[in-house]
C-alpha positions, 0 to 999 in steps of 0.5 A: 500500500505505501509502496503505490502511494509513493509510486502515485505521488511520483506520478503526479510529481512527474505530471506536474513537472511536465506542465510546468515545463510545458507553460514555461516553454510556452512562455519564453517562445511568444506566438511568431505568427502574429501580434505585435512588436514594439520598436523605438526608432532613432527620433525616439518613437515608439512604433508598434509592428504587426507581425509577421513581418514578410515584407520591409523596404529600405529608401533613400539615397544613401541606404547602402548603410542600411542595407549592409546592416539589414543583410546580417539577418538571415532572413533578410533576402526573404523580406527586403523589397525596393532596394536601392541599386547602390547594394548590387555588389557581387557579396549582396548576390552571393548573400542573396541571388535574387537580389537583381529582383528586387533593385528600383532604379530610382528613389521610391515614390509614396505611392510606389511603397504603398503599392508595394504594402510594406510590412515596415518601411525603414528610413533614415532619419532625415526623411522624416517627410517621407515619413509622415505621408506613409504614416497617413496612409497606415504604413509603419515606419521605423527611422534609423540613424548611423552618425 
């Protein structure tokens, strides 16, 4: 009889480790298929992101800064649309083959980046006019700053 009590209470013991440890691992990986995230820019904004995030674009002239960064991400050649010519570079193609893909000729238009429905748009700092009109039209838009 003690001999199955105490065999009882290992199996219990063991049951409620299991669920322990089962909404622990459910706690530290947070749903990735959608939700938000909260990012505060470089103008110190915080902006709220749904995710999942499959598609960004980085404009400007001068992005090449940001792209390099934006390229560390392995996940990078899978969402990065309307790159600037300036990141065509024999590292950018080996990283990612279709970049050639994905290459605007010129600096995006506000309406060329709605059309694209972005997930995220990225800028620098400085072009916060840009900015502002995609914010009007629903876009997020996070702003870095590399000086």
């Amino acid at each position: 009889m003690k001999m199955r009590k105490n065999l009882l209470a290992l199996t219990i013991a063991i049951l409620l480790l299991i669920l322990c440890l089962t909404a622990y691992y459910a706690w530290l990986s947070p749903n990735q298929n959608e939700g938000t995230i909260m990012v505060t820019d470089a103008l110190g904004r915080t902006v709220k992101i749904k995710t999942p995030i499959n598609r960004v674009i980085i404009t400007g002239k001068s992005a090449w800064p940001i792209l390099t960064v934006a390229y560390m991400f392995p996940n990078a050649k899978n969402v990065l649309y309307g790159l600037s010519p300036s990141i065509n570079v024999p590292l950018f193609q080996k990283i990612d083959p279709n970049i050639t893909s994905k290459i605007v000729s010129t600096e995006l238009s506000v309406e060329e980046i709605a059309n694209a429905k972005p997930d995220v748009v990225i800028l620098k700092s400085t072009m916060k006019k840009l900015g502002d009109q995609l914010e009007e039209l629903g876009i997020s838009v996070v702003y870095v700053d590399f000086e």
